[in-house]
C-alpha positions as CSV (number, residue, x, y, z in Angstrom):
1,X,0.0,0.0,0.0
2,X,1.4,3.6,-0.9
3,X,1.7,6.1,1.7
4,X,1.0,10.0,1.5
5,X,4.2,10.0,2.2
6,X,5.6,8.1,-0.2
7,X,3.5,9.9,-2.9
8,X,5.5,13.7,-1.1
9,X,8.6,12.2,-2.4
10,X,7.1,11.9,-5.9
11,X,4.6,14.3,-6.2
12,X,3.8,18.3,-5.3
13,X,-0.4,18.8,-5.3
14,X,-1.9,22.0,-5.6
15,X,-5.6,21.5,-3.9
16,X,-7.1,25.3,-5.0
17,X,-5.9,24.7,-8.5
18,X,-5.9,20.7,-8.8
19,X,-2.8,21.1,-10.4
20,X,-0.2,18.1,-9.7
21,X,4.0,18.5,-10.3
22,X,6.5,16.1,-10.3
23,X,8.7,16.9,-7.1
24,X,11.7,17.4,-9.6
25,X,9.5,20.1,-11.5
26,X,7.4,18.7,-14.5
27,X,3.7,19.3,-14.9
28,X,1.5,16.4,-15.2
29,X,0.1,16.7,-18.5
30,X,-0.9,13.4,-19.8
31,X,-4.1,12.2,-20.9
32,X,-5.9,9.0,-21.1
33,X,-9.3,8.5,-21.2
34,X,-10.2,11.7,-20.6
35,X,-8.4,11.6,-16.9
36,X,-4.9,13.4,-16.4
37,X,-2.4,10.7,-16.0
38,X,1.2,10.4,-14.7
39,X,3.7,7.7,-14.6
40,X,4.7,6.9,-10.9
41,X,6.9,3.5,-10.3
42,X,6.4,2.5,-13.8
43,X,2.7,2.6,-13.7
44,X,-0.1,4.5,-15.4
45,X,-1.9,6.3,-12.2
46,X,-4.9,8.8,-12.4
47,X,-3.6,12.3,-10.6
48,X,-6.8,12.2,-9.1
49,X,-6.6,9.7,-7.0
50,X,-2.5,11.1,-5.7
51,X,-4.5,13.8,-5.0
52,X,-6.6,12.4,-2.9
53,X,-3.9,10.4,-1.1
54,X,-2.0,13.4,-0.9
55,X,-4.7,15.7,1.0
56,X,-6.7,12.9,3.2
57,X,-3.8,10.6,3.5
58,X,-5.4,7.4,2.5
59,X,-7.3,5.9,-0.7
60,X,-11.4,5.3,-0.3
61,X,-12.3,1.8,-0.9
62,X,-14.5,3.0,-3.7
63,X,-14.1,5.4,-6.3
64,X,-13.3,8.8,-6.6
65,X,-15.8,11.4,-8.3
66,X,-15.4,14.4,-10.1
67,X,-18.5,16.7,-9.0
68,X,-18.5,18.3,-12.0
69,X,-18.4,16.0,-14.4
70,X,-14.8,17.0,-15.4
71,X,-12.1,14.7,-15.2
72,X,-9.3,17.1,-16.1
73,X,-10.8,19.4,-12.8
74,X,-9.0,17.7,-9.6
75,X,-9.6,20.4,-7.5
76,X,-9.9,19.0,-4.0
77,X,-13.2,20.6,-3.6
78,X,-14.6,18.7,-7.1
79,X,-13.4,15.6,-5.7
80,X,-15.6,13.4,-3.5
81,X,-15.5,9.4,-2.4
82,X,-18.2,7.3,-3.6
83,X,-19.5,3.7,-4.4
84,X,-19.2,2.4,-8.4
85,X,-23.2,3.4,-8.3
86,X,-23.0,6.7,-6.9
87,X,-20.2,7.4,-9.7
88,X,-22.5,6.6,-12.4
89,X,-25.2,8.7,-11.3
90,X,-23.4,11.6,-12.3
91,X,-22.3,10.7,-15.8
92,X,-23.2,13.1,-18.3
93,X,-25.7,12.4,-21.3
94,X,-25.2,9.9,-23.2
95,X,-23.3,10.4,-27.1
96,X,-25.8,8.0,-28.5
97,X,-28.7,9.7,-27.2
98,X,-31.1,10.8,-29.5
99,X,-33.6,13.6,-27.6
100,X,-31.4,15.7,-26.1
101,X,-32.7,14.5,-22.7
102,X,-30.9,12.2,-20.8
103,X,-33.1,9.4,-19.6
104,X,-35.5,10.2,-21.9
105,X,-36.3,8.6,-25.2
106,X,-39.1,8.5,-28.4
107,X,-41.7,5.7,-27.9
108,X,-41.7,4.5,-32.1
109,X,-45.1,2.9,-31.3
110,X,-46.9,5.6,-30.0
111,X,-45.0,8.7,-31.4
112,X,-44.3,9.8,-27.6
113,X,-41.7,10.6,-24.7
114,X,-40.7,7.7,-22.4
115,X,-39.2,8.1,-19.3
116,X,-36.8,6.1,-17.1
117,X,-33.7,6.1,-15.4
118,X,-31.5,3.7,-13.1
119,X,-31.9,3.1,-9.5
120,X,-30.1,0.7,-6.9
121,X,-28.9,-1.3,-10.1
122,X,-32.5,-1.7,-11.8
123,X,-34.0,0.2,-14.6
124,X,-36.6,2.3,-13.0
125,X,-39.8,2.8,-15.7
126,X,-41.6,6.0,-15.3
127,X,-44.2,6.1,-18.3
128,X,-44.9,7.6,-21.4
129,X,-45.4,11.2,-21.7
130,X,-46.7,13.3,-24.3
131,X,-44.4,16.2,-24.2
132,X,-40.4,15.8,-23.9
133,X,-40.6,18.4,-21.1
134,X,-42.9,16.7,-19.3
135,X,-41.2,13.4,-19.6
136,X,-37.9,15.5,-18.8
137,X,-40.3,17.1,-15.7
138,X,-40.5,13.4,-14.2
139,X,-36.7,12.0,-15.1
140,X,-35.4,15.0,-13.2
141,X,-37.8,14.8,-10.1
142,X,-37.0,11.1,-10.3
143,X,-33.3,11.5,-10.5
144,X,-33.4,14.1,-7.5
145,X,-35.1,11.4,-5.4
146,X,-33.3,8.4,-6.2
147,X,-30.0,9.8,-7.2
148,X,-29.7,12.6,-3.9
149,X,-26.6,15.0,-4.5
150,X,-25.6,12.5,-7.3
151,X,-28.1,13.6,-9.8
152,X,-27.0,14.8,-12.5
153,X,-29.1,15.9,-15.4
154,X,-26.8,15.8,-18.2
């Protein structure tokens, strides 16, 4: 396991900025999969996560989220621990959708708006709508109640 203080030899973290510095001076700049990467004992590792170790001292057993949606943004304040559900509650909308509206979609058969989302792992169904914003009325109330501070509406 990898110490805070092992990662103070390594590493310098700037928590307002999010920026993180080699300790001999380079900028971590690399990018891979849309997180900001560095190379630390011959491994790929995500700078959010050294900065988490490097402000709290220790690594959640979860995952790390960015509040924002950002990846590139590891501001210590857009950082936040959080279960593999919780971190897909707040993922953006998605490239292949079609409305506009995340968790909202066209019903063919009846020329309509459906609505539905996830929740506690199982496809939550919450009707067909005759208006997108009414359908997008009931995802977002639905999201709010089942998602908390997670929700995040695209």
């Amino acid at each position: 396991m990898i110490t805070k203080e092992e990662m103070l030899l390594s590493f310098r973290y700037n928590p307002e900025s999010g920026d993180l510095f080699y300790a001999n001076g380079g900028n971590a700049k690399t990018i891979s999969n849309g997180y900001r990467v560095v190379k630390y004992n011959g491994k790929q590792c995500k700078v959010h996560r050294i900065a988490w170790m490097i402000f709290y001292g220790y690594l959640p057993s979860g995952h790390i989220d960015h509040i924002n949606g950002n990846r590139l943004d590891n501001r210590i304040s857009n950082l936040r621990a959080c279960s593999c559900s919780e971190n897909l509650m707040n993922v953006k909308i998605g490239k292949k959708n079609t409305s506009g509206v995340k968790g909202v979609t066209l019903h063919k058969r009846s020329n309509k708006w459906q609505a539905q989302l996830m929740a506690a792992g199982k496809s939550l169904y919450l009707g067909i709508f005759n208006t997108i914003c009414e359908a997008e009325n009931a995802v977002k109330a639905a999201r709010e109640l089942h998602h908390g501070k997670f929700a995040n509406h695209g």
